[in-house]
N, C-alpha and C positions, 0 to 999 in steps of 0.2 A: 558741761559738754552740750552742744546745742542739738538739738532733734538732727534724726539721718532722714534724708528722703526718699523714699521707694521708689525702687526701679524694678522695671523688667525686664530684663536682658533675654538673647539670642541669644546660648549657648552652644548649639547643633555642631558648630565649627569651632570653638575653642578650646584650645587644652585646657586642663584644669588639671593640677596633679593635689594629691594631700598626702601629708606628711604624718605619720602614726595610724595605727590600725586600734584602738583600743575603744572602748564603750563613745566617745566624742567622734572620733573618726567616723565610726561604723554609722551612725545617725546619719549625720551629713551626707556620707557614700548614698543612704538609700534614700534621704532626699533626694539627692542629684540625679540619680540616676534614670529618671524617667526624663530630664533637661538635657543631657547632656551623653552622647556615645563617646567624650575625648576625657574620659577621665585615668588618671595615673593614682595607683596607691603605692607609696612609699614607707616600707616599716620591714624592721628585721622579725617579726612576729604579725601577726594578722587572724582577728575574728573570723567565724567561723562563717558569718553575711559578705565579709568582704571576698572570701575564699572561694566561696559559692559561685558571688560574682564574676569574678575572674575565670575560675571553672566554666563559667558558661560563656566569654565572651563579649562580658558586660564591661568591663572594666581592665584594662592592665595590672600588673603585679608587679613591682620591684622589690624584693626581699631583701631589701638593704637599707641602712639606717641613713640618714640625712649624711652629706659631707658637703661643706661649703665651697661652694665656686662651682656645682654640679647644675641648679636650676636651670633650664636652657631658656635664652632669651624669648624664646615664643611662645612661650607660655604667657596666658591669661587671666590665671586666677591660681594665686595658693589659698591650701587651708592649712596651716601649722597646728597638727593637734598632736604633735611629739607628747609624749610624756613627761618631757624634763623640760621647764618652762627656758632654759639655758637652750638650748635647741631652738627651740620655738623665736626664741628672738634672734639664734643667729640666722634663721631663715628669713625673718623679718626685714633684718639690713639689707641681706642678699635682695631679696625682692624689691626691697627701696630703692636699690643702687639702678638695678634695672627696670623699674617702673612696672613693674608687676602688683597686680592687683593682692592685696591678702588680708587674711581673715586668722588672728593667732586666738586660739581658745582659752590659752590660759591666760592674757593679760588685754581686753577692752583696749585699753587707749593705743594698745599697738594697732589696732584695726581699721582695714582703710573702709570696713563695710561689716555689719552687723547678720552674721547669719538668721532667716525668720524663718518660725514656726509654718508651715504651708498646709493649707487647708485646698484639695484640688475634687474638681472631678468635670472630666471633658474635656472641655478648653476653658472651664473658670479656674484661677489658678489666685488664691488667695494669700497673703506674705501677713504675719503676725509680728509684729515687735514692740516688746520695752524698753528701749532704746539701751537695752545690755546691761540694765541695773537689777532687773527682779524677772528672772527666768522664771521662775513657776506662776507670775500673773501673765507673763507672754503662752507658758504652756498648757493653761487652765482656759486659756482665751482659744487659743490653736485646735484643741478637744474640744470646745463646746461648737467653734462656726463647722470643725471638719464633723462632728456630730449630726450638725444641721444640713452642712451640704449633701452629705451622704443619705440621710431620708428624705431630701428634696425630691417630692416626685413629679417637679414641674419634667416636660418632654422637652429639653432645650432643640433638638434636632427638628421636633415635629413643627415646633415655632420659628425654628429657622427656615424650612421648606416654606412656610406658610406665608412668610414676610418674602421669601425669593419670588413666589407666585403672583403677590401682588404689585411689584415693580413693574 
């Protein structure tokens, strides 16, 4: 499979909905969530992060299990992290038929894009991938830069002001 290329996308305006609520789901939710106020969670049961969210306004809730031919065309990005990888693919088709963006967790080569590790803070916003083969070199990478961004005690604002001033 050949390397994927990094992008960064505008999310602000795109729906994004995902599909399962379980230990995969729930990661990705709280990645997204600082990207993104158009997300949908879809699942007949739901962790107690995504619940939270919803609770607060953060995210929508559908308490219903996947059924095909449901996706709406306007949507932007699935995540398939059903439980039953039979699911997940038939969300897959569905999304393919209508060119929908998707990301299925249990099976790689169905993916039109490689969820990354995100290492943030401010507006630097850092995307970690092994290109889907070795999750705990992508995760050990993701922990040591967000390590590092995080005791960063450069004053990125004060250096911003300082470059405005001199224009």
């Amino acid at each position: 499979m050949p390397k994927r290329f990094p992008i960064f996308l505008d999310l602000t305006e795109r729906k994004i909905h995902i599909y399962g609520a379980g230990r995969i789901a729930s990661r990705r939710v709280d990645t997204l969530l600082p990207f993104s106020p158009c997300l949908t969670v879809h699942a007949p049961w739901v962790s107690g992060s995504i619940q939270k969210a919803a609770q607060e306004g953060r995210l929508i809730l559908r308490q219903e299990p996947y059924e095909p031919g449901t996706i709406e065309q306007d949507v932007f990005m699935v995540l398939a992290a059903a439980d039953d990888s039979l699911v997940n693919e038939q969300i897959c088709r569905e999304c393919r038929e209508k060119g929908i963006l998707v990301n299925v967790c249990s099976d790689q080569t169905l993916c039109d894009f490689h969820f990354p590790g995100i290492a943030s803070k401010g507006e630097l916003v850092i995307g970690i991938n092994a290109g889907g083969k070795d999750h705990h070199l992508a995760r050990k990478w993701t922990e040591k830069i967000r390590k590092e961004v995080e005791e960063d005690g450069y004053d990125h604002q004060a250096e911003k002001a300082s470059h405005n001033g001199k224009s």
